[in-house]
C-alpha positions in Angstrom: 0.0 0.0 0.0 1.4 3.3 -1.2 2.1 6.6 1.1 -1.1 9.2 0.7 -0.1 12.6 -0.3 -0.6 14.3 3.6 2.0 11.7 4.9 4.6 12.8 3.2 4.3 16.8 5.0 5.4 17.5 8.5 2.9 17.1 10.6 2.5 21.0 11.1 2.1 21.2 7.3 -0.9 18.8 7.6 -2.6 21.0 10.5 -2.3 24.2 9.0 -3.8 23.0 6.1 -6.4 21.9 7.6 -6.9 24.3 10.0 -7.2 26.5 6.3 -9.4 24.7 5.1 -12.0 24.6 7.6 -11.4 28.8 8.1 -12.5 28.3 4.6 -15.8 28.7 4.4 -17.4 32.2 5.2 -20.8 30.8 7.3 -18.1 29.1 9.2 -15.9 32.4 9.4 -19.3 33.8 10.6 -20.3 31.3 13.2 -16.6 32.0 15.2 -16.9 35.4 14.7 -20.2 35.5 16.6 -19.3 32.9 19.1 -16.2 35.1 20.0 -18.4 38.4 20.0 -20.5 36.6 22.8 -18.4 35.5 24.8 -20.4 32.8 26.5 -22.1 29.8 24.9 -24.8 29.9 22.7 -27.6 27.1 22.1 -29.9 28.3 19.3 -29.1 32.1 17.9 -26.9 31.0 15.3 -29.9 30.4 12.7 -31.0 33.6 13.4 -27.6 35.5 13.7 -26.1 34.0 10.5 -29.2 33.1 8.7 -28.2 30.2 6.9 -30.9 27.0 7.1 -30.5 24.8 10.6 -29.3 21.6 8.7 -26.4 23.8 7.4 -25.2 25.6 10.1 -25.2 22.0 12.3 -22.8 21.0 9.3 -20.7 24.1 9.5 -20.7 23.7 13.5 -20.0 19.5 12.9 -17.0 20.5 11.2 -15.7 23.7 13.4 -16.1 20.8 16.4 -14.3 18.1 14.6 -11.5 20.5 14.6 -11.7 21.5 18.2 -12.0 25.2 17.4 -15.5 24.7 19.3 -17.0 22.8 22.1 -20.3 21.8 22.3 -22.5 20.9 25.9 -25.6 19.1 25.9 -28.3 21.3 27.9 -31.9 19.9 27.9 -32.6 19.5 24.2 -30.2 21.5 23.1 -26.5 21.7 22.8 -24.7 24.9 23.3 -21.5 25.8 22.0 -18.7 27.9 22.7 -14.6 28.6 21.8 -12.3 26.3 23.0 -9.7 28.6 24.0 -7.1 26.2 24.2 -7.2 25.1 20.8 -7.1 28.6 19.8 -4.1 29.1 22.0 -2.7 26.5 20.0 -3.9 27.8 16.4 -2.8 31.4 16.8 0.8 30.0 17.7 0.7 27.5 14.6 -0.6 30.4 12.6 1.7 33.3 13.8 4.4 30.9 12.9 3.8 30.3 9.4 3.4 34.0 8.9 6.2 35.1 10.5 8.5 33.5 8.2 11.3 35.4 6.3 13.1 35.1 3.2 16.1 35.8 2.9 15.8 36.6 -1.2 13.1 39.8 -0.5 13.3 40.5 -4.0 12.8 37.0 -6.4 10.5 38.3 -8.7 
């Protein structure tokens, strides 16, 4: 069985590009944006707020959890979610890494 493409990138190659690509979406760009306005947890505003159809802001927020950007609490029927600050903690240093970087030729092209 042959290598697939992401296991031959560093392992921080393989996050950032998936921490890309699920900052990729605008509804989902939205949905943190919102969540970090708040400040709290939030259980069932986002239709309203970002005014995108339920069943695709519970794919947006599936996808922001599977990541652990988010976390999500079951309360009654409903389940709230809110940052997880750690993960963030960890993002912004991953992210402020890559961007940081220098070249040392400033003027290639």
């Amino acid at each position: 069985m042959g290598l697939t493409k992401s296991e031959i990138f560093t392992e921080e190659q393989n996050q950032l590009a998936s921490i890309a690509k699920v900052l990729g979406h605008p509804a989902r760009i939205a949905i943190l944006q919102y969540l970090f306005k708040l400040n709290s947890c939030v259980c069932g505003d986002l239709v309203t707020e970002i005014g995108l159809a339920q069943p695709t802001i519970s794919q947006h927020l599936k996808e922001l959890k599977k990541m652990d950007m988010i976390k999500g609490t079951i309360e009654g029927t409903s389940v709230c979610y809110c940052i997880n600050p750690e993960k963030w903690k960890e993002i912004k240093t991953l992210l402020s890494s890559f961007l940081n970087l220098d070249s040392n030729n400033q003027s290639c092209c």
